[in-house]
C-alpha positions in Angstrom: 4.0 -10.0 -7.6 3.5 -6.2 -7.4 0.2 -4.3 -6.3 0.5 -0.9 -7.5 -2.1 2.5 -8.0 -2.3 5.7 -5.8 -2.1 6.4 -2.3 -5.6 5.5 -0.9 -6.0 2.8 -3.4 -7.0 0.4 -0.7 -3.9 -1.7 -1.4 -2.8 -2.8 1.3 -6.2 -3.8 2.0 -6.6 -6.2 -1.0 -2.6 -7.4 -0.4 -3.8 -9.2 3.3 -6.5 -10.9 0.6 -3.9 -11.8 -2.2 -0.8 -12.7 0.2 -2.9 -15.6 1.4 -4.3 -16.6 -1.2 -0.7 -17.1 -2.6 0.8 -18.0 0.6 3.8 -15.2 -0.2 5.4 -12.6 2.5 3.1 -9.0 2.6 6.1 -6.6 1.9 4.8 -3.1 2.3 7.5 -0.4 1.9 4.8 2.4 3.2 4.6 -0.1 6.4 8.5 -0.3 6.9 9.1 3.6 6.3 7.3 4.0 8.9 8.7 1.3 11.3 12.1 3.1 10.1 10.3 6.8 11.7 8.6 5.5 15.1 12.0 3.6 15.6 13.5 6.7 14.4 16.3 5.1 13.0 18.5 7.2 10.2 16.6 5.9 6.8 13.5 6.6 8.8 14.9 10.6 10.2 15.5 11.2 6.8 11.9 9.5 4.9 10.0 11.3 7.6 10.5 15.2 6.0 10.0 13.9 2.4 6.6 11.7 3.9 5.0 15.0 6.0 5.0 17.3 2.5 3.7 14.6 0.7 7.0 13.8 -1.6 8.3 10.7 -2.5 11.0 9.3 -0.7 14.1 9.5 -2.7 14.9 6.2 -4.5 18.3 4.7 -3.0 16.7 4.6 0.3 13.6 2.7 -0.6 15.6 0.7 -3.4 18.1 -0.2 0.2 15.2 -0.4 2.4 12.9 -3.0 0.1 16.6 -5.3 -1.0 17.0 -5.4 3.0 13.8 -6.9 3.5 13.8 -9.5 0.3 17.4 -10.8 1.7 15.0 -12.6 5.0 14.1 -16.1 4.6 11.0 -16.0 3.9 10.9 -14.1 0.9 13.0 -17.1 -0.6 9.7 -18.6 -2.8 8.3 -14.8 -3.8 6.8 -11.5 -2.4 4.2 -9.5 -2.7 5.3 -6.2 -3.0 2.8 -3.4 -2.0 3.6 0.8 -2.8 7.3 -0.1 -4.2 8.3 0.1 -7.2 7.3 3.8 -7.2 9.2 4.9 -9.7 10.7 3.7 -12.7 14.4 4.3 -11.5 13.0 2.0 -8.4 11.6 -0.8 -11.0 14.4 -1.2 -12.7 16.5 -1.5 -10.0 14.1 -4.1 -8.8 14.2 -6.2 -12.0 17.9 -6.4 -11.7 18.1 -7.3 -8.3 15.4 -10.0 -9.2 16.9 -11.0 -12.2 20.2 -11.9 -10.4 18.5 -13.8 -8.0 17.1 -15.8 -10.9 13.3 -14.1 -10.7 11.0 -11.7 -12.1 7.9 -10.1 -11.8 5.4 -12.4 -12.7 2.6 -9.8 -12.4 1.8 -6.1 -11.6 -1.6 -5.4 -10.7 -2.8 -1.6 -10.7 -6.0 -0.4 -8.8 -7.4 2.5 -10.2 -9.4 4.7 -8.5 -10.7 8.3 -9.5 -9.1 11.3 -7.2 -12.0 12.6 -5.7 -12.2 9.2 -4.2 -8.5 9.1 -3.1 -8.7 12.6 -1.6 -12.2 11.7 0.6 -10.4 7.9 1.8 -7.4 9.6 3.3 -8.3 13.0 4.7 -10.6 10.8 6.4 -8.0 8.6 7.9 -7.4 8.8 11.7 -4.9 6.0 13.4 -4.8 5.2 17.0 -1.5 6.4 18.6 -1.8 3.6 20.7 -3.0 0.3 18.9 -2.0 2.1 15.6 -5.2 1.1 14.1 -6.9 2.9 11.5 -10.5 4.5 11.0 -12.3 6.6 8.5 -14.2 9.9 10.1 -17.3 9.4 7.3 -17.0 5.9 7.2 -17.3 4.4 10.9 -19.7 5.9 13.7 -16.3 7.3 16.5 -16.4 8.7 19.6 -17.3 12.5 19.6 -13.8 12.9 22.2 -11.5 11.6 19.6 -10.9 8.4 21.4 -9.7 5.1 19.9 -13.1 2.6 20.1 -10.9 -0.4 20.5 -8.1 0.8 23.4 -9.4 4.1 23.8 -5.8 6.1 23.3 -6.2 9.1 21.0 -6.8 9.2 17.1 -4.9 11.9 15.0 -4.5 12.5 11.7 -1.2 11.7 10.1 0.9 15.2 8.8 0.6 13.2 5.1 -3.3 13.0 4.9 -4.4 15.9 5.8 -6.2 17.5 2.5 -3.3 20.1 1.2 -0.9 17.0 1.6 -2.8 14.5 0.1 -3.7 16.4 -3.1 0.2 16.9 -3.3 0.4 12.9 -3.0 -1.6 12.4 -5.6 -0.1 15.0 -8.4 3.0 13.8 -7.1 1.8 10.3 -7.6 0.4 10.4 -11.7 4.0 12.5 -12.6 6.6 10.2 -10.9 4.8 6.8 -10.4 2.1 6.4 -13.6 5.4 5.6 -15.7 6.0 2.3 -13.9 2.7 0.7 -14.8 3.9 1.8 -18.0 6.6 -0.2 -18.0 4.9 -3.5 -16.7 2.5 -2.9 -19.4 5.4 -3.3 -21.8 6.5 -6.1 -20.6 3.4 -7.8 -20.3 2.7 -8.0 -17.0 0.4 -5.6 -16.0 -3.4 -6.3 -14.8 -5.3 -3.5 -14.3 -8.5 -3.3 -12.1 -10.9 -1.4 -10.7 -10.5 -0.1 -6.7 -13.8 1.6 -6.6 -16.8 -0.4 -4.4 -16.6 -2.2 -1.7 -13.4 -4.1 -0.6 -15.0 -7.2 -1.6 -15.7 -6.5 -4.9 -12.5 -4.9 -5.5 -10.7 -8.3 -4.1 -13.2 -10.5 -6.5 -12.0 -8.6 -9.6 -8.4 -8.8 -8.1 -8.6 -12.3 -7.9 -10.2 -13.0 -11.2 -7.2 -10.9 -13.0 -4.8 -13.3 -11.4 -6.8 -16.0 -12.2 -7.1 -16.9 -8.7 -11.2 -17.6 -8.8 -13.2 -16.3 -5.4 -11.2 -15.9 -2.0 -11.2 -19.2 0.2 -13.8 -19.4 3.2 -11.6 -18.6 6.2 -11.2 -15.3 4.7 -15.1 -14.1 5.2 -14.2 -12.9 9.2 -11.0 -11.3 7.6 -13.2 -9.6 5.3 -15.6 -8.4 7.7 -13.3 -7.1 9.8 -11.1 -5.1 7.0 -14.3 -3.2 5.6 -13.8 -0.6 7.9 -10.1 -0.5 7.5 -10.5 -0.2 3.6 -8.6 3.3 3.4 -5.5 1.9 5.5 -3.1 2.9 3.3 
């Protein structure tokens, strides 16, 4: 299963929601670029100057990257795929790789959400260089000094949201990526649905695409806790 739509989508977010609900591996390519940098390993030397000016990381290393990870055992009964494919080149190459290992994708759901709203979520971001968590200037009440509320280590703003870079993201976004949910759509596969609202909302129309009916109980104190990480990614 894919979740696909523009950076600051909220879809990592909504994949916590959905990767439970299917009991499926989270696979987040944004997630292991940047394991790959703060490890500073040579896939993640050479993502980090395409991720600071906002491009996409070429396709062969994502493509190598995202294979890697679906070759682990636990990926043996599916994956949910979050931010990859990204490009058409990389969904093909996915629906070769998955159609040798006697699989598909079953569906590709798109959150849309209007620009305005994309540029606000992540030029708000600011992550904790310490617990790596994230928070939203407008969204949550932070310390005036800058300080992380939970270990109290300093918050920054990623190189790749700041405003110039994000707008970049975006552009770069609807001409290279738009042309994969294309391709799903051909094939079938594609649900869209609506990322504006609240993160609840947003997972009760992602559910109801997928034919998945309301999120399970133990998932209220999951939801309550992600409503201020909603722009995580």
């Amino acid at each position: 299963m894919l979740l696909i739509g523009p950076p600051g989508a909220g879809k990592g977010t909504q994949a916590r929601y959905l990767s439970r609900a299917l009991d499926i591996p989270h696979i987040a390519s944004g997630d292991l670029l940047r394991e790959h940098r703060h490890r500073g390993t040579p896939l993640g030397r050479t993502a980090r100057a395409y991720m600071d000016q906002g491009e996409l990381v070429p396709d062969e290393l994502v493509v190598q990257m995202v294979i890697e990870r679906l070759a682990r055992p636990d990926a043996d009964r599916g994956v949910l795929l979050d931010g990859f494919p990204r490009t058409l080149t990389q969904a093909l190459a996915l629906d070769s790789e998955l159609a040798e290992r006697g699989g598909g994708v079953t569906d590709a759901l798109f959150l849309n959400v209007p620009t305005g709203v994309l540029v606000e979520r992540l030029s708000g971001r600011r992550v904790c260089i310490g617990c790596q968590d994230t928070f939203h200037t407008v969204l949550q009440s932070l310390p005036f000094d800058g300080t992380c509320p939970h270990c109290g280590d300093r918050l920054v703003q990623r190189p790749d949201d700041a405003p110039s870079v994000v707008a970049r993201r975006i552009a770069v976004y609807h001409q290279q990526t738009a042309p994969v949910a294309e391709h799903y759509r051909a094939r079938g596969v594609l649900r869209l649905t609506d990322g504006c609202g609240s993160v609840e909302e947003t997972r009760s129309r992602a559910l109801k695409q997928l034919g998945l009916g309301e999120a399970p109980q133990s998932d209220r104190e999951l939801a309550r806790c992600d409503r201020v990480h909603s722009v995580a990614r």
